[in-house]
C-alpha positions in Angstrom: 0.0 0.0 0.0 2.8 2.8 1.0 4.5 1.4 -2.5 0.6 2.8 -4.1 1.4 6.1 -2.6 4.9 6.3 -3.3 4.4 5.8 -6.9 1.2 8.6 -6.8 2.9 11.2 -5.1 5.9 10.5 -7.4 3.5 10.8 -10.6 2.0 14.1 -9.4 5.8 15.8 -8.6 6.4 14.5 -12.3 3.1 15.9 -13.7 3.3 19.4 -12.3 7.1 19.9 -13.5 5.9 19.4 -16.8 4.6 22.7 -17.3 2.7 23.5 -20.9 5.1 25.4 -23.6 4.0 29.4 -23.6 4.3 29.7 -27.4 2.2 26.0 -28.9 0.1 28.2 -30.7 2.4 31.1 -31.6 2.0 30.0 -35.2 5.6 30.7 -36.7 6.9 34.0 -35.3 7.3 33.0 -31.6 11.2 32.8 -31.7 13.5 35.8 -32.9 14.7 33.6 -35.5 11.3 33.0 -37.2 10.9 36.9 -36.8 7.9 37.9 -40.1 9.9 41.5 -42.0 7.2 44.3 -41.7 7.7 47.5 -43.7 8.9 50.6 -42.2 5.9 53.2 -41.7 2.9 50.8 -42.2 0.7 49.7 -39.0 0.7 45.9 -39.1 -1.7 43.4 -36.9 -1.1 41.0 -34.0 -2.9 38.7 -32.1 -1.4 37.5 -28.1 -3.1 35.2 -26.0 -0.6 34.1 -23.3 -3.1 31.6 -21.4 -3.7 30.2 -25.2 -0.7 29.2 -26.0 0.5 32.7 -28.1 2.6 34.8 -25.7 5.1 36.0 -27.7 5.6 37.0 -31.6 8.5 38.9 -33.0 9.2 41.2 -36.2 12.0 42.5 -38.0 12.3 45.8 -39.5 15.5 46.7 -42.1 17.3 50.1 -41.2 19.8 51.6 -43.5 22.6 54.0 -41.8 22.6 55.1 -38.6 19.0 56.3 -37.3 16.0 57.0 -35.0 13.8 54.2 -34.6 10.5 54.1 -33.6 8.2 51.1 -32.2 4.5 51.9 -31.5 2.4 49.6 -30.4 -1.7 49.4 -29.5 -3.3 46.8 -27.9 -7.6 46.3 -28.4 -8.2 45.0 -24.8 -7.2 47.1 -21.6 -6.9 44.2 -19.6 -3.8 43.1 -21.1 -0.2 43.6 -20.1 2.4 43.9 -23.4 5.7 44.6 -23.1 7.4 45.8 -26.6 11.5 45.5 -26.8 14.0 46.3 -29.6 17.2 44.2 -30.2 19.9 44.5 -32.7 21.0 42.0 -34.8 23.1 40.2 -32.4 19.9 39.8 -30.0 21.8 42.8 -27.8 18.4 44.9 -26.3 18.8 48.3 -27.1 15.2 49.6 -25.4 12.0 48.3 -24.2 8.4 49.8 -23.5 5.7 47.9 -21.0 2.0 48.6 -21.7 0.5 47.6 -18.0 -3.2 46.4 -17.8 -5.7 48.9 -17.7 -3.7 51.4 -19.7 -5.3 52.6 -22.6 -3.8 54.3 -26.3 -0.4 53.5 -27.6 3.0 53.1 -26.2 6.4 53.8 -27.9 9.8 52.9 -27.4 12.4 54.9 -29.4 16.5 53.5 -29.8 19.0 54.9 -32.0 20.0 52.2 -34.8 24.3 52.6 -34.8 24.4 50.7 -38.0 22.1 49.8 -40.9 21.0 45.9 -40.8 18.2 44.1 -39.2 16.4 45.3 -36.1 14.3 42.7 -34.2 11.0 43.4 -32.4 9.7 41.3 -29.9 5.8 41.9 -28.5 5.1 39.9 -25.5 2.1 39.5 -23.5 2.7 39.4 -19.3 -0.9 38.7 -18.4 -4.0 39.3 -18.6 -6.8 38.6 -21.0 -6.1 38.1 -25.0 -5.8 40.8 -27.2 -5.1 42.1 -30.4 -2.7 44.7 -31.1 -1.1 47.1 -34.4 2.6 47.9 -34.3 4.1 50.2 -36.6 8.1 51.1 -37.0 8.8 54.5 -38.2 12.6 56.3 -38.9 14.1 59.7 -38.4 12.4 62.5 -35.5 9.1 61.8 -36.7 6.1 59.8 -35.4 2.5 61.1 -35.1 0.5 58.5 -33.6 -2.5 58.3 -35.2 -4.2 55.0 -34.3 -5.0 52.5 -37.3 -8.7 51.3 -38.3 -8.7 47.8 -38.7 
């Protein structure tokens, strides 16, 4: 009988170290190397969903020369945390922006670019409820942040 218990308290340590991977449903962007090009100066659409399997999803942007770089983001639902951060090529972070939940309108993060090359963007829900979201990455001094229709 102990042996019965043993081998059930055994199987439930086992069964709650195996913890469910955050990005099973990320759908091909949820690793910097899978990062989907966006064009510079055009609002582009997300979806997050960190309780569904979706936390994370990354984009790269092409800079050429040294510049300003701008990374917007919206979220739809206010009861969703999103943090936006910028790495160089190398996977270095150069600057990050957190959206809390209950914040509403857009956030922006803005890094100088050293060197023209690829720029990475990673947007990563902390909590809260699912969400959609637009990002847009502008260059130069420049960014009015007019929010996009979808």
């Amino acid at each position: 009988m102990a042996r019965v218990f043993l081998i059930m308290a055994a199987l439930m340590v086992a069964a709650t170290a195996c913890g469910g991977d955050p990005e099973e449903n990320s759908g091909g962007d949820a690793y910097r190397n899978e990062a989907q090009v966006m064009p510079l100066g055009e609002w582009v659409a997300g979806d997050l969903d960190a309780d569904g399997g979706d936390r994370t999803d990354w984009k790269a942007i092409e800079v050429d020369g040294s510049r300003k770089i701008n990374v917007e983001l919206n979220a739809d639902e206010k009861g969703a945390a999103v943090d936006v951060r910028v790495y160089d090529r190398y996977g270095y972070p150069l600057g990050s922006v957190a959206r809390p939940a209950g914040a509403e309108g857009p956030v922006k993060v803005t890094i100088k670019a050293k060197r023209d090359g690829r720029y990475f963007i990673m947007i990563q829900q902390k909590s809260g409820v699912a969400t959609a979201y637009s990002l847009r990455a502008t260059v130069g001094d420049n960014s009015d942040v007019p929010t996009p229709d979808f």
